[in-house]
C-alpha positions as a Markdown table, in Angstrom:
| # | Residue | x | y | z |
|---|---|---|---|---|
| 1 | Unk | 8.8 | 15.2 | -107.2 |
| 2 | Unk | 11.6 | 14.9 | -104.4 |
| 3 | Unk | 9.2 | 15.3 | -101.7 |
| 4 | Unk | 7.0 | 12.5 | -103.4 |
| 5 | Unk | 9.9 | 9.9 | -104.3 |
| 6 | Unk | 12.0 | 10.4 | -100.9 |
| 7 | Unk | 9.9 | 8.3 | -98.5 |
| 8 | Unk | 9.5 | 5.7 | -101.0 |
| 9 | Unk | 13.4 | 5.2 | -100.8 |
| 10 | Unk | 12.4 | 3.7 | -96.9 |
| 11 | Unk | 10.8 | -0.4 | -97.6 |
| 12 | Unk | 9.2 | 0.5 | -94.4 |
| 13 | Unk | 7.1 | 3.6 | -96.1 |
| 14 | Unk | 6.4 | 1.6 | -99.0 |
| 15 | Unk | 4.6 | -0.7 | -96.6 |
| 16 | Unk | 2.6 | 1.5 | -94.7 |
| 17 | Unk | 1.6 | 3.0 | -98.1 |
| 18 | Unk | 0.0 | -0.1 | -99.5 |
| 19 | Unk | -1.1 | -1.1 | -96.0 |
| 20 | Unk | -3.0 | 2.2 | -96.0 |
| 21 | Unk | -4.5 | 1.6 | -99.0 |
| 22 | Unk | -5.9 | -1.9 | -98.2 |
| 23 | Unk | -7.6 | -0.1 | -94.4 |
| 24 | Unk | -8.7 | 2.9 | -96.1 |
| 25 | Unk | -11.2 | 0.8 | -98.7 |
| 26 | Unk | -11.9 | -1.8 | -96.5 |
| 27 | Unk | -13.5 | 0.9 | -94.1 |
| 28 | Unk | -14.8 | 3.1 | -96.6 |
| 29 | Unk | -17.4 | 0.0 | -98.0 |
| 30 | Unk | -17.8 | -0.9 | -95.1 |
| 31 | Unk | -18.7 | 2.6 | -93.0 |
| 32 | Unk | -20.9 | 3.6 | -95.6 |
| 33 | Unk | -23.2 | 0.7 | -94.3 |
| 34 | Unk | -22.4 | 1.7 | -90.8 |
| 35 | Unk | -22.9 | 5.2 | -91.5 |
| 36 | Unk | -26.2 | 4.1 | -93.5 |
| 37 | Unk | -27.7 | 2.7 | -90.9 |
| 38 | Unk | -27.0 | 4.5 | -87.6 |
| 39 | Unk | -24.6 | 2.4 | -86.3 |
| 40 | Unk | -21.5 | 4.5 | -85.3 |
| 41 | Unk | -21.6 | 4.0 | -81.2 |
| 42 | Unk | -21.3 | 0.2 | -82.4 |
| 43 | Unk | -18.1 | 0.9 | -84.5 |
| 44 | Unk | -16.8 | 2.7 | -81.2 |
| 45 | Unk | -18.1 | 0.1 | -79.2 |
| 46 | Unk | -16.4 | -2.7 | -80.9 |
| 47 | Unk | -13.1 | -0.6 | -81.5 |
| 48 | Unk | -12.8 | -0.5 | -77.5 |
| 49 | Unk | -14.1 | -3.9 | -76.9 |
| 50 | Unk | -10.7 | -5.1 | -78.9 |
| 51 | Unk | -8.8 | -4.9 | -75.7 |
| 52 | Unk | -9.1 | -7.8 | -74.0 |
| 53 | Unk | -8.2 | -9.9 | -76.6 |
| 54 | Unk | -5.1 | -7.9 | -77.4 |
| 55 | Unk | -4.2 | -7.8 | -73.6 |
| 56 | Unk | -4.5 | -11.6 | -73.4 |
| 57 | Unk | -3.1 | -12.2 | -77.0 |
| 58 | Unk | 0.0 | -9.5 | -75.6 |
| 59 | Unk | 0.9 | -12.2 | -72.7 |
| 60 | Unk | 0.4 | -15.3 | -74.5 |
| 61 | Unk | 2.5 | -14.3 | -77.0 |
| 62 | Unk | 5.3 | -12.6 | -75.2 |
| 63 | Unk | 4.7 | -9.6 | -77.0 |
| 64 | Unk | 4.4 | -11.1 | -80.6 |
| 65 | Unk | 1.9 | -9.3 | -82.8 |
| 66 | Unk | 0.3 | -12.5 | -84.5 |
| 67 | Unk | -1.7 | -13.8 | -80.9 |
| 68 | Unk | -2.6 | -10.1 | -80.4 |
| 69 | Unk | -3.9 | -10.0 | -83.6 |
| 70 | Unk | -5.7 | -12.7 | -83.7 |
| 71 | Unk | -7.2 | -11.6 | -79.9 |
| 72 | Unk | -8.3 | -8.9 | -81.1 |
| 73 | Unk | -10.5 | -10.3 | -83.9 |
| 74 | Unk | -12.0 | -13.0 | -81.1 |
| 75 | Unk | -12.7 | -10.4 | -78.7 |
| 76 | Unk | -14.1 | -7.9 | -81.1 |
| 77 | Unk | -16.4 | -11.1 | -82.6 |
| 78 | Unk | -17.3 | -12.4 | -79.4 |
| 79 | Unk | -18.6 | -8.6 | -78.3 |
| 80 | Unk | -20.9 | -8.3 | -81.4 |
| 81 | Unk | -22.2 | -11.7 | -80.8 |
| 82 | Unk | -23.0 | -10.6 | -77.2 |
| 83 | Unk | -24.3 | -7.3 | -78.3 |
| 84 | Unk | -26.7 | -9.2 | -80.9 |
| 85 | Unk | -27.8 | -12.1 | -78.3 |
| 86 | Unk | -28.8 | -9.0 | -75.5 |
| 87 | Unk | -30.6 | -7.0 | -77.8 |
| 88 | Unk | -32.8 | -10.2 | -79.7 |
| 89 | Unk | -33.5 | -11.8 | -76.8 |
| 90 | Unk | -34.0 | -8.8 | -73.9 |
| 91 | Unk | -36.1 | -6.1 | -74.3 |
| 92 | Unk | -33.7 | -3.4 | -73.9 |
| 93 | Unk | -32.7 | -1.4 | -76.6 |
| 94 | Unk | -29.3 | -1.8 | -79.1 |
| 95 | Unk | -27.9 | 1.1 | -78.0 |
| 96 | Unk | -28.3 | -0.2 | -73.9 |
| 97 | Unk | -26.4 | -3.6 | -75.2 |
| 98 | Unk | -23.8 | -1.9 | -76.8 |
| 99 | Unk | -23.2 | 0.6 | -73.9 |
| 100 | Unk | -23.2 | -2.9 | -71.4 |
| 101 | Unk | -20.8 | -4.2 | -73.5 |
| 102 | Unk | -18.8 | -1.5 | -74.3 |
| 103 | Unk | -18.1 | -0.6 | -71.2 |
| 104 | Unk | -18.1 | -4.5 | -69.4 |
| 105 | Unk | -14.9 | -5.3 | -72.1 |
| 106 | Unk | -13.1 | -1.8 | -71.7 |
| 107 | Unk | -12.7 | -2.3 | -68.2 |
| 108 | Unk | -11.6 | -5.9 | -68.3 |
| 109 | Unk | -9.0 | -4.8 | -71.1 |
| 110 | Unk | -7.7 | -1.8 | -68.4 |
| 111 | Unk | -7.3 | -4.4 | -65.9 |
| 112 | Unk | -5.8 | -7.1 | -67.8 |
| 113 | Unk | -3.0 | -4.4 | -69.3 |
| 114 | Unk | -2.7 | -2.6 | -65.7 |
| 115 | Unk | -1.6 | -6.3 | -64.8 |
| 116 | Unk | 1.4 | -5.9 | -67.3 |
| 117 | Unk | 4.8 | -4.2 | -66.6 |
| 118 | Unk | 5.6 | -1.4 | -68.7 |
| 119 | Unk | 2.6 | -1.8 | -70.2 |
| 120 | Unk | 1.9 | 1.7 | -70.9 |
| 121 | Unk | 5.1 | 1.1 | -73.5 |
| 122 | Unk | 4.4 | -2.0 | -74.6 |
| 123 | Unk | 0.7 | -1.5 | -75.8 |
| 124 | Unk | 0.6 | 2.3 | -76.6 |
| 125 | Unk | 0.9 | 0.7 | -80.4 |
| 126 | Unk | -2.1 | -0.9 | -80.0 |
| 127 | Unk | -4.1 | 2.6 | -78.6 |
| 128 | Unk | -2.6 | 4.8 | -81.5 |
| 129 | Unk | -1.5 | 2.5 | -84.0 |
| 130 | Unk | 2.1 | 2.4 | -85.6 |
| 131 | Unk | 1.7 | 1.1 | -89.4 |
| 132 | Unk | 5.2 | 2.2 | -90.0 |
| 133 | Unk | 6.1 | -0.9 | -88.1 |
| 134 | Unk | 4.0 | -3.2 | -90.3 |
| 135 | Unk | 5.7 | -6.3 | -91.8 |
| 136 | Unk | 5.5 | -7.6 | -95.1 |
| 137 | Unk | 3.3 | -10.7 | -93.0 |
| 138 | Unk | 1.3 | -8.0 | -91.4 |
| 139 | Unk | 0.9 | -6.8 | -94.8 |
| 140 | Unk | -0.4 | -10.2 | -96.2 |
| 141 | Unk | -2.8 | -10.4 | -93.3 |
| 142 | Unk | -3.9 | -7.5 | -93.6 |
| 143 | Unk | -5.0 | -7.8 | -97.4 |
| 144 | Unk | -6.3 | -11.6 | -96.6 |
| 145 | Unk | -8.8 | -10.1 | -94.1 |
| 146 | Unk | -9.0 | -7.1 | -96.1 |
| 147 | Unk | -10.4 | -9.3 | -99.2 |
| 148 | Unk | -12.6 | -11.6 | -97.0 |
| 149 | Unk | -14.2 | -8.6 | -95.9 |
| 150 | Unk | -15.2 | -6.9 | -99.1 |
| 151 | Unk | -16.5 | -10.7 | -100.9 |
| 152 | Unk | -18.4 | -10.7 | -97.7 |
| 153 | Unk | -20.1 | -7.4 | -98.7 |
| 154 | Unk | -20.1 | -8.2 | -102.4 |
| 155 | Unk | -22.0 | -11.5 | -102.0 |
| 156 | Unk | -24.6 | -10.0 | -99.2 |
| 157 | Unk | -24.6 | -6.4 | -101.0 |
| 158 | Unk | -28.9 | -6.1 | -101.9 |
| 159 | Unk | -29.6 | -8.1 | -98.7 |
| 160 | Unk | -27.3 | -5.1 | -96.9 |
| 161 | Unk | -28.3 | -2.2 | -98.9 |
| 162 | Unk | -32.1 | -3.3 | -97.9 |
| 163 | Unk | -31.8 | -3.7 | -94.3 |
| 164 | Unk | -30.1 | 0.0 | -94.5 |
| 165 | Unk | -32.9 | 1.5 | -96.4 |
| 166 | Unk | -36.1 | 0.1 | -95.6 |
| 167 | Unk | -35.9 | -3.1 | -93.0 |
| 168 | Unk | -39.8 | -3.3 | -93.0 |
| 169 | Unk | -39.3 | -4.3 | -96.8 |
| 170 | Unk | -36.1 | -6.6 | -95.7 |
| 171 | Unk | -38.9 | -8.1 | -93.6 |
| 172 | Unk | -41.4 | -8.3 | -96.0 |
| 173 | Unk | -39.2 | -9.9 | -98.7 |
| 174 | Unk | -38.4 | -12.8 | -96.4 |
| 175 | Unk | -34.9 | -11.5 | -95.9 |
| 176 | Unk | -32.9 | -13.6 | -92.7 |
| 177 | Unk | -32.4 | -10.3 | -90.7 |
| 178 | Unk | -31.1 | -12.1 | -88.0 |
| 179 | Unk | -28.5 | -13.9 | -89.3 |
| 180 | Unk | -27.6 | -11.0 | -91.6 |
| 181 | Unk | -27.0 | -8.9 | -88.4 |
| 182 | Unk | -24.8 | -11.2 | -86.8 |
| 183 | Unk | -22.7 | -11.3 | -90.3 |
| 184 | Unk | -22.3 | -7.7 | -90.9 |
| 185 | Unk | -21.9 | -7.4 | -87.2 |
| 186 | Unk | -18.5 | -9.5 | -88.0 |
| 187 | Unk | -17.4 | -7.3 | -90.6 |
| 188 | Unk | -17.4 | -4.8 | -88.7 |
| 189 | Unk | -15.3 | -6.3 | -86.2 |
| 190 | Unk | -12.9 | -7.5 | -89.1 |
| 191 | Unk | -12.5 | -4.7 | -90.0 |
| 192 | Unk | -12.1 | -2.3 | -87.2 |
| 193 | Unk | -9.3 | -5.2 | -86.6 |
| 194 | Unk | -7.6 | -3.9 | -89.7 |
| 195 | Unk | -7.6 | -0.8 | -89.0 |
| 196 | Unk | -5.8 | -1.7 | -85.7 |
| 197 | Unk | -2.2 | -1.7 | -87.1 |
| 198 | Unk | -2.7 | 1.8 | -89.3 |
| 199 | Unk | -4.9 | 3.9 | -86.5 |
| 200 | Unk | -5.0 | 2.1 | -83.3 |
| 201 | Unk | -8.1 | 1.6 | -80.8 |
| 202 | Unk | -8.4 | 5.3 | -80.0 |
| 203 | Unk | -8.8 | 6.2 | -83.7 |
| 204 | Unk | -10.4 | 3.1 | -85.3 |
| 205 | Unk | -14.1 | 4.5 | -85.3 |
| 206 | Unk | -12.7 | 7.9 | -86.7 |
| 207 | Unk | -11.5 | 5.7 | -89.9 |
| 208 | Unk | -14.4 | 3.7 | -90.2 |
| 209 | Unk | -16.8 | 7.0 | -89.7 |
| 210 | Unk | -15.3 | 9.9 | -91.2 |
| 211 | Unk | -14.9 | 8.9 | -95.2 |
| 212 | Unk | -17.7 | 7.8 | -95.3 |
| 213 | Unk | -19.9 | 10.5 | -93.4 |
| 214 | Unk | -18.1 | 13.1 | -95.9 |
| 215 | Unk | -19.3 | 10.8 | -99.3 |
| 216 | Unk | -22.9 | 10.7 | -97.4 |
| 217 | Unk | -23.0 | 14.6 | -97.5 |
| 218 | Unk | -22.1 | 14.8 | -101.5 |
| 219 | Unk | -23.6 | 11.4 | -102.6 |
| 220 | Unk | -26.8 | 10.8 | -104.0 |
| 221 | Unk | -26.4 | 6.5 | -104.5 |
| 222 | Unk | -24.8 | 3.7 | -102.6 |
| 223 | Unk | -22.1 | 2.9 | -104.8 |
| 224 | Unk | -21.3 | 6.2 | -105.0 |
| 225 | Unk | -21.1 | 6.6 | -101.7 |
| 226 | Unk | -18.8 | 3.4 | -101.2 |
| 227 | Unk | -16.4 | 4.2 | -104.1 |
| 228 | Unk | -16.2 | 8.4 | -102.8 |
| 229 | Unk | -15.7 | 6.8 | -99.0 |
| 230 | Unk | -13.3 | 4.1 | -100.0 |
| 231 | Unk | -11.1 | 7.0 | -102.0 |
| 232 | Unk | -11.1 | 9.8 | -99.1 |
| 233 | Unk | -9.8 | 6.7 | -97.1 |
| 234 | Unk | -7.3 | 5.9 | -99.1 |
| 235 | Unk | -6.0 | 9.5 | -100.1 |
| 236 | Unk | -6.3 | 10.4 | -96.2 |
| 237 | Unk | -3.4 | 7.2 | -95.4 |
| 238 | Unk | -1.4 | 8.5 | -98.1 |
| 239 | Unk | -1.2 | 12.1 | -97.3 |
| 240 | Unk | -1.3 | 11.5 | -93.7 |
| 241 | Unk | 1.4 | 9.3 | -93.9 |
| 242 | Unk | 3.4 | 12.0 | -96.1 |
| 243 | Unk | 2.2 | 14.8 | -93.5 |
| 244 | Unk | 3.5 | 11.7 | -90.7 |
| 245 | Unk | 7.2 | 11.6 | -92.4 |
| 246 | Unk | 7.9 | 15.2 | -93.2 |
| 247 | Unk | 6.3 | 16.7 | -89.8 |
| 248 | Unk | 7.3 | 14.3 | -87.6 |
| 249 | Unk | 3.8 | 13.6 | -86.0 |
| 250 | Unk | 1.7 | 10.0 | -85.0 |
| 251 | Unk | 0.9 | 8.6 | -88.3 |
| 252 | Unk | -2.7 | 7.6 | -87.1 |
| 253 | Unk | -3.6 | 10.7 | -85.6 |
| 254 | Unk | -1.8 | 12.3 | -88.9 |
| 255 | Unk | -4.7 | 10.0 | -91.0 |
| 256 | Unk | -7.3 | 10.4 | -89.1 |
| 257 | Unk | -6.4 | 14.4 | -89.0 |
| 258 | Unk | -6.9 | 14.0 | -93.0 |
| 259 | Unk | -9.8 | 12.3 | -92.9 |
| 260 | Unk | -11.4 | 15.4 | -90.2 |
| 261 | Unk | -9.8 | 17.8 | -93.1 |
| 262 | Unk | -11.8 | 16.4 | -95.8 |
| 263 | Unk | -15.0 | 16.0 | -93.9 |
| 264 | Unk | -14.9 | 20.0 | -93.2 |
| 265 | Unk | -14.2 | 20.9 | -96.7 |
| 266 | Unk | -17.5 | 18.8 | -98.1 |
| 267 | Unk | -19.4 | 20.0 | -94.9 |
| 268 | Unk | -18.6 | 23.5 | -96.0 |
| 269 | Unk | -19.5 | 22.9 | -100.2 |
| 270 | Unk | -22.7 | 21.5 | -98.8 |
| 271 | Unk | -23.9 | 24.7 | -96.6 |
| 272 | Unk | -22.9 | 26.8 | -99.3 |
| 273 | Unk | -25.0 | 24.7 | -102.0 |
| 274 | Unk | -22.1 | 24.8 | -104.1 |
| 275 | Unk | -22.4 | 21.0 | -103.7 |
């Protein structure tokens, strides 16, 4: 009972707790769909395209962590957008637009943060993440975006769940793919935004990916799926924040480390047929 009570005696462990909470169900609903419907180099893509924004956000703001945040959500919007407008009105393929992208906003992120002294202090945060350094404002905007994102999911849910199963019957029923897309393109940049405090840049996608790839291998419905996902993500922040305190390691690789952990355990059950 000690070694469960302790940290909770620090306000700052109390806030990284509930903030890992809100990340870890916000990007377990939320990866299921990505997961669903093959969209993990996009989850990567926008994780990385983030940069920019936060470099720009970093030197309007002197360093302050609300332009940065709110950088990083225009950046990671504007690079879905683009990714969308390429691939609807070119005839390459997604994945070509996403890789264009990708890589066109990583490198003007480098450069921007190459520009900054002791930037390789400044902004290793924002690469690994450091949500025991999240305010009880950080906290509030976390959970605001947090919210907006799952209503947004909640009121577009069947439309969703269609486009990930069968898109010739999203098609068929009518069903404004288009717009959809460009929606669910900026959840996921919402919420990969999130994320940004808890896990960083570097280990964003792993969040978004890895719960919900380990409910998809023991999972036979949707919901199920979401509510499994949106567990292993939030039992992953707690114990790798635990795992963080007592062992003295990066909480965000510690999470994300969690999240691997779990994944190999169902990925195991599953060979076996046990599962």
């Amino acid at each position: 009972m000690d070694l469960i009570l302790a940290p909770l005696a620090y306000p700052f462990m109390v806030r990284a707790l509930i903030a890992s909470v809100i990340v870890g169900i916000v990007c377990g609903v939320v990866g299921s769909f990505v997961v669903l419907r093959g969209m993990t180099f996009l989850g990567d893509a926008l994780a990385h395209s983030i940069l920019p924004g936060v470099a720009i956000g970093y030197l309007l703001g002197r360093g302050a962590k609300g332009p940065m945040f709110w950088g990083a959500i225009l950046a990671a919007i504007l690079a879905s957008l683009g990714i969308g407008a390429i691939s609807k009105r070119t005839r390459l393929r997604e994945d070509a637009s996403i890789g264009i992208i990708f890589a066109g906003m990583l490198a003007l992120g480098i450069a921007i943060i190459s520009s900054v002294k002791n930037y390789a202090v400044d902004l290793a945060h924002i690469l690994f993440g450091n949500v025991l350094a999240v305010s009880w404002g950080d906290l509030a905007l976390i959970g605001g975006l947090g919210a907006l994102v799952i209503l947004t999911v909640a009121a577009f849910f069947k439309e969703f769940m269609v486009m990930a199963f069968d898109p010739v019957l999203a098609s068929t029923l009518r069903i404004k793919a288009g717009i959809l897309n460009y929606i669910f393109l900026a959840v996921i940049s919402v919420t990969v935004v999130v994320s940004l405090q808890t896990v960083g840049v570097a280990l964003a996608v792993a969040l978004l990916i890895t719960p919900a790839a380990t409910a998809y291998l023991v999972a036979s419905r949707l919901l199920t799926l979401m509510a499994i996902s949106a567990a292993i993500g939030v039992v992953s922040g707690i114990l790798g924040l635990y795992l963080s305190y007592y062992f003295g390691i990066a909480s965000g690789a510690s999470i994300v480390l969690v999240c691997t952990a779990f994944f190999l355990i169902a990925l195991t059950l599953a060979r076996s047929r046990r599962i």
